[in-house]
C-alpha positions in Angstrom: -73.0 -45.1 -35.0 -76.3 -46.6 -34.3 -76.9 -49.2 -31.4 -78.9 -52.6 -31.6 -81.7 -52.1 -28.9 -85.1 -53.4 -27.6 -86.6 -50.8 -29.5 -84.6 -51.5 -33.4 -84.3 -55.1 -33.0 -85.7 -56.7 -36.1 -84.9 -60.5 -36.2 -83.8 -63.2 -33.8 -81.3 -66.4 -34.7 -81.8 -69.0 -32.4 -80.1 -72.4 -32.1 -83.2 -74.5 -30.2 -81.1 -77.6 -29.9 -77.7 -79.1 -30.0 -78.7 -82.2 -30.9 -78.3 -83.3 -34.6 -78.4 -86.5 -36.4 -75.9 -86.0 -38.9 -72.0 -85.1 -38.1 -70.8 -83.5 -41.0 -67.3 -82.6 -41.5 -66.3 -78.8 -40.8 -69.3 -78.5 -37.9 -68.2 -77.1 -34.4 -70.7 -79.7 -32.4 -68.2 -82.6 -33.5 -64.7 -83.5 -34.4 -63.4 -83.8 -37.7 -66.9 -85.5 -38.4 -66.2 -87.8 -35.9 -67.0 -88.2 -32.0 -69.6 -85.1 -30.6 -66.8 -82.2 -29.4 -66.8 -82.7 -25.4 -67.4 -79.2 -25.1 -70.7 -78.8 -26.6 -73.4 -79.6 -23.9 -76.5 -81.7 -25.4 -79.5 -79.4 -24.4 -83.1 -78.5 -26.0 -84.3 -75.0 -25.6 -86.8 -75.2 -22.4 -90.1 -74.0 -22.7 -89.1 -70.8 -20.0 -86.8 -69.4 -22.6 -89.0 -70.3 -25.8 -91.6 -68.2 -23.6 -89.3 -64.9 -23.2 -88.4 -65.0 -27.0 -92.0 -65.5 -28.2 -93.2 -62.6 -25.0 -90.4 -60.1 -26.9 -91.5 -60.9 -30.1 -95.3 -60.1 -29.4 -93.9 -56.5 -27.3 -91.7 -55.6 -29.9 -90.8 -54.4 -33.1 -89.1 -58.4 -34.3 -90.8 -59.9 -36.8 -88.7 -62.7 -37.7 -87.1 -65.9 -36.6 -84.4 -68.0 -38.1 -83.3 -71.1 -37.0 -79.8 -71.3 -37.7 -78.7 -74.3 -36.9 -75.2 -74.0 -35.6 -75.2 -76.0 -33.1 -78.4 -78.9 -33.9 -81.0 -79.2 -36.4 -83.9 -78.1 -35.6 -86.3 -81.3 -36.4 -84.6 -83.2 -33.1 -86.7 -80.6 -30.4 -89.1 -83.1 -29.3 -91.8 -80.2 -28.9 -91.1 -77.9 -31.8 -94.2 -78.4 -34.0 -95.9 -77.4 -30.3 -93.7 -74.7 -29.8 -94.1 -72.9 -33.5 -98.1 -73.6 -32.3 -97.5 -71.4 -29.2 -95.7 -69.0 -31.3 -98.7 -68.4 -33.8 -101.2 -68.1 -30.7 -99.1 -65.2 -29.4 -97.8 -63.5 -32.4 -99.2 -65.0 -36.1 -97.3 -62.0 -38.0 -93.6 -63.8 -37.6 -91.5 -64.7 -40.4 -90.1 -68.2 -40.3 -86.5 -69.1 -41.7 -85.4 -72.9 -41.0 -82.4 -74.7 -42.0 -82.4 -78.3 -42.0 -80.7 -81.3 -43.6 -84.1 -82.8 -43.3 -83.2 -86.5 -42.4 -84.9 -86.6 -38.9 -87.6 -88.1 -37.9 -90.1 -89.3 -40.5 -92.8 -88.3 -43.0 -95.9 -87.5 -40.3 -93.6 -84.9 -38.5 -92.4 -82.9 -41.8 -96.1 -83.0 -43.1 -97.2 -81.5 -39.5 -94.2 -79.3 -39.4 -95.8 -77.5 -42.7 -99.1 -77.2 -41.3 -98.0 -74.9 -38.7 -95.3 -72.7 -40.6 -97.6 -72.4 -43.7 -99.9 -70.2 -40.9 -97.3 -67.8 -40.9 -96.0 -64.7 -43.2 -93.3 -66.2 -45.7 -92.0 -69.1 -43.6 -89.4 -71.1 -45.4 -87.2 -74.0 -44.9 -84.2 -74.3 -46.6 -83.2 -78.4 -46.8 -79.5 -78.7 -46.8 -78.6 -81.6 -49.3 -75.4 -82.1 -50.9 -75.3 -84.3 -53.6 -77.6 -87.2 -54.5 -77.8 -90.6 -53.5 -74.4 -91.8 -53.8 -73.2 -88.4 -53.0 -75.1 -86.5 -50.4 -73.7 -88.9 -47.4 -70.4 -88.2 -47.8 -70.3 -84.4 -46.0 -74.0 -85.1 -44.3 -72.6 -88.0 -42.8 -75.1 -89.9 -40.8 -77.8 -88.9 -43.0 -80.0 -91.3 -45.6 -81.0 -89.7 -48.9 -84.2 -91.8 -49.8 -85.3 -90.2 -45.8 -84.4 -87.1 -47.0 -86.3 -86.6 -49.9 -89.5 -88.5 -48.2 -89.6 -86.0 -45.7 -89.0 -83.0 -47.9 -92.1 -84.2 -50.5 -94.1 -84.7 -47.1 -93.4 -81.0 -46.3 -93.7 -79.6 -49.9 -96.8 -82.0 -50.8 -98.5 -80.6 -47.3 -97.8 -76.8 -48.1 -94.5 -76.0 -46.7 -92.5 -73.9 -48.6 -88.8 -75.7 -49.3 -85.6 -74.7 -51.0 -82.8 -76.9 -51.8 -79.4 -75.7 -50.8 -76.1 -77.7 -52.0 -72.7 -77.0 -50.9 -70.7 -77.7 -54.0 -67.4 -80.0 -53.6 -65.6 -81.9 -56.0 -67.3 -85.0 -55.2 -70.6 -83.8 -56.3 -70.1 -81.1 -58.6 -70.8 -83.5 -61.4 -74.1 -83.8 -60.3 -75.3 -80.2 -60.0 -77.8 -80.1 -62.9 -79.3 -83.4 -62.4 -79.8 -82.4 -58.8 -81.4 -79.4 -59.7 -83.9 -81.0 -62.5 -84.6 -83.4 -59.5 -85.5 -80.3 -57.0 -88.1 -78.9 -59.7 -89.3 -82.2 -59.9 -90.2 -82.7 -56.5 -91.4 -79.2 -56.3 -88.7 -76.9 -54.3 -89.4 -73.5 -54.7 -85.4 -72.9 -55.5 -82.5 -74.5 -56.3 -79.4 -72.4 -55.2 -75.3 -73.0 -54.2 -73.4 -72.7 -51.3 -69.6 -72.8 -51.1 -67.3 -74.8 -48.4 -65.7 -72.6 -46.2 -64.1 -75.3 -44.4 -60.4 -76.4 -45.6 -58.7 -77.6 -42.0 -60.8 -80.9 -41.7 -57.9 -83.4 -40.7 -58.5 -86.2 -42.6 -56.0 -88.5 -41.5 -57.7 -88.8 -38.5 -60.9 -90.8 -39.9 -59.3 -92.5 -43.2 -63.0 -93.0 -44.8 -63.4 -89.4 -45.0 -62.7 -88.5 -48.4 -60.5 -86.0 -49.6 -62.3 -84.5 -51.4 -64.0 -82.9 -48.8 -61.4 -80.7 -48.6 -61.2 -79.9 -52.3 -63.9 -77.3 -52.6 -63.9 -75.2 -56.3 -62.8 -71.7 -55.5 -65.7 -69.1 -55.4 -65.4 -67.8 -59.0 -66.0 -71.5 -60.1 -68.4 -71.8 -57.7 -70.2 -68.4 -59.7 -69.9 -69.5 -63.1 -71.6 -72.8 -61.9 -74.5 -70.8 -60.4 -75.6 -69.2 -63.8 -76.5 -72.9 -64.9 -78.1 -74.4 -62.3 -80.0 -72.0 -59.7 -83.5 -71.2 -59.8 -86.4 -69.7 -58.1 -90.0 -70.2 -59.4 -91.4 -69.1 -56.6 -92.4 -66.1 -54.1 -93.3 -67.0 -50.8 -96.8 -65.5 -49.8 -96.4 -62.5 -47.8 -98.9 -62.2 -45.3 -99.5 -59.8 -41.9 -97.8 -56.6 -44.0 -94.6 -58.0 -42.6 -91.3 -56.5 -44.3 -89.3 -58.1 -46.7 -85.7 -58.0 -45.0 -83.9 -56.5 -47.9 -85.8 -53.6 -48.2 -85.7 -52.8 -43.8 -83.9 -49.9 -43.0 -80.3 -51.2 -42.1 -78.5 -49.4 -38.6 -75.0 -47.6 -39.4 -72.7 -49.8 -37.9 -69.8 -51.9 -39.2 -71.1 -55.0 -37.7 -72.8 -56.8 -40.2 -75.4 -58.4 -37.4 -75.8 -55.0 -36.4 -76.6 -53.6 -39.6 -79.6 -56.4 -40.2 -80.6 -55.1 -36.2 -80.0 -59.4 -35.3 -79.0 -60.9 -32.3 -78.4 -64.3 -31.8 -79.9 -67.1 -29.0 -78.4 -70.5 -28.1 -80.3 -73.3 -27.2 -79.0 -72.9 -23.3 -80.5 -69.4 -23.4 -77.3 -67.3 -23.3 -78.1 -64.3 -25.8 -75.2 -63.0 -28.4 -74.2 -60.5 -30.9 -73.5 -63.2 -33.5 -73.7 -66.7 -34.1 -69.7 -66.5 -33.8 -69.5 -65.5 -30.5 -72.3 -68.1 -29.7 -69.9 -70.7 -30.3 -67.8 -69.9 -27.2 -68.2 -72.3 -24.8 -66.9 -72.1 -21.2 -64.1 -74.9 -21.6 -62.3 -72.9 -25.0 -59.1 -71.4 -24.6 -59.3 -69.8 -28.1 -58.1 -66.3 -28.1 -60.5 -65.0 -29.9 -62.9 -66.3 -26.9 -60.6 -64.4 -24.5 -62.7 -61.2 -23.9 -66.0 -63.3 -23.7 -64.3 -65.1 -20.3 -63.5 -61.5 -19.2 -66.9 -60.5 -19.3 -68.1 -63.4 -17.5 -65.4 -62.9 -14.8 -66.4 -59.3 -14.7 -70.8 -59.6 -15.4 -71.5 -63.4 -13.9 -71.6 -66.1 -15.7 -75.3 -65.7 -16.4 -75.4 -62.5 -17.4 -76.7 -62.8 -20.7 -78.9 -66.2 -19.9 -83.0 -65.6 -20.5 -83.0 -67.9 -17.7 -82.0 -65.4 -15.3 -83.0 -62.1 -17.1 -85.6 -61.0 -19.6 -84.3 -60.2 -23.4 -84.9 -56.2 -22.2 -82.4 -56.6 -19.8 -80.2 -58.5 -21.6 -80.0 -55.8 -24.2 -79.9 -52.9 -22.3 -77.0 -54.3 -20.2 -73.6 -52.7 -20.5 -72.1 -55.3 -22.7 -74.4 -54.4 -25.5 -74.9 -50.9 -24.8 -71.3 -50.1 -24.6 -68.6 -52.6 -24.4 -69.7 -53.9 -28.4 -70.2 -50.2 -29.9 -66.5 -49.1 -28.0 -65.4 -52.7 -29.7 -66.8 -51.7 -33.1 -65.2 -48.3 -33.1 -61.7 -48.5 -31.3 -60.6 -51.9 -31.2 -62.6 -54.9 -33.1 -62.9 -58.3 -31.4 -60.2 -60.8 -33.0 -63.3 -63.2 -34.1 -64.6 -60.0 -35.6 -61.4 -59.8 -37.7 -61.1 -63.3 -39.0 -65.4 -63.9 -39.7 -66.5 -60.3 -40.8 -63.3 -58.2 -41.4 -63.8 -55.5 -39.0 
């Protein structure tokens, strides 16, 4: 089995915020799309750890960044336009993946936001939208629909290349080829599905949330539906010779983040395997967590923070040289189990 290293590291996930102006349903930052979940803390990425990523990046073999987005959306940093600008001074052959539900801020910020990631090699930014006017709202709660679609023409009419990503539910799936004719129209590169993977939401808890939230069509339905509605029209631009990820040479492991040679940052700095184990947080008595508070206990608490140590000695530390491969091979993490079926 192959090991994810400085050296075969390909791509980095970050999270850059925790803050997020919507509060949909099955997210981990709130409850039940209700009050913020006490134990996520409200932090931007700093500029110190922004720095170590971009340093790794320009000494090593990464070429992308994705924004992720588990925790926040990424259009509430206060300085990411300035960051991305940073990013491009230091190394202009990075690949750029956002997601976004694209109702922050307004019009002047989205149409800046495309004049920086346009500089780079296939940037894209996938706008997370679920339904249409009278529909979108009710999963991307907090979120207007006539803000979303002026910031997302903004973007697209200023040379950002945008997707449109719908989760499908039985509340909107009514809506799926209008909302794809409307995506053409406004001039998204693709149109594609997503299914819910969230069916524990306790809707007693907040009696406006609709049901139907938790009524998602099964994934064959969700198929059949694809064949009618999806599109892509466009390629994005390939510049700097940077390669495409499906063609990289993948590492022999059964980790699925290991395979694609990712790792994942949070927006406090602590470095992970995965965006599922980047979830933990210090106050969770989950068992799955349980080995993640025995590493603590036995490492420091900081011993996988860029504010302390440098991404090369993060990765070279004994939790990812040997605890996750021994993990891997003899005995897979619970949260291993229930997200990737190791």
């Amino acid at each position: 089995m192959e090991i994810l290293n400085t050296l075969n590291l390909s791509q980095i996930q970050l999270d850059v915020t925790s803050y997020c102006n919507s509060f949909c349903g099955s997210c981990i930052r709130n409850i039940n799309g209700g009050p913020l979940n006490p134990q996520v803390k409200l932090e931007h990425m700093s500029w110190k750890v922004w720095k170590h990523i971009v340093e790794f990046c320009k000494n090593n073999s990464v070429s992308r960044l994705s924004f992720n987005g588990n925790y926040g959306d990424l259009s509430n940093h206060p300085e990411i336009v300035e960051m991305f600008e940073y990013l491009y001074l230091e190394k202009p052959a990075t690949s750029l993946n956002i997601h976004t539900n694209g109702g922050a801020r307004n019009a002047e910020f989205w149409k800046d936001l495309a004049n920086i990631t346009k500089k780079f090699p296939a940037s894209h930014v996938v706008f997370s939208i679920d339904g249409l006017k009278d529909t979108n709202h009710i999963y991307r709660r907090g979120v207007k629909f006539d803000r979303i679609i002026e910031n997302a023409s903004a973007f697209i009419s200023s040379g950002g290349n945008a997707s449109w990503r719908m989760i499908v539910f039985d509340h909107n799936k009514h809506q799926l080829k209008q909302a794809s004719d409307f995506a053409k129209e406004i001039g998204f590169c693709s149109f594609t599905l997503n299914r819910s993977f969230s069916t524990s939401i306790e809707v007693d808890k907040y009696k406006e949330f609709p049901k139907t939230i938790v009524t998602a069509p099964t994934p064959d339905i969700v198929n059949q539906l694809r064949s009618n509605v999806e599109y892509r029209n466009k390629t994005p631009i390939v510049k700097h010779n940077v390669e495409p990820l499906s063609k990289m040479k993948r590492l022999d492991s059964q980790c699925p983040w290991q395979q694609e040679r990712s790792i994942q940052v949070t927006m406090i700095g602590e470095v992970w395997p995965c965006c599922y184990l980047s979830m933990y947080s210090g106050n969770s008595n989950a068992e799955r967590f349980k080995i993640i508070k025995e590493k603590k206990q036995q490492y420091g608490e900081n011993f996988n923070n860029l504010n302390y140590f440098t991404l090369n000695e993060i990765l070279n530390h004994p939790f990812f040289q040997q605890d996750l491969p021994n993990t891997f091979e003899n005995n897979p993490l619970i949260i291993c189990k229930e997200k990737c079926n190791l």
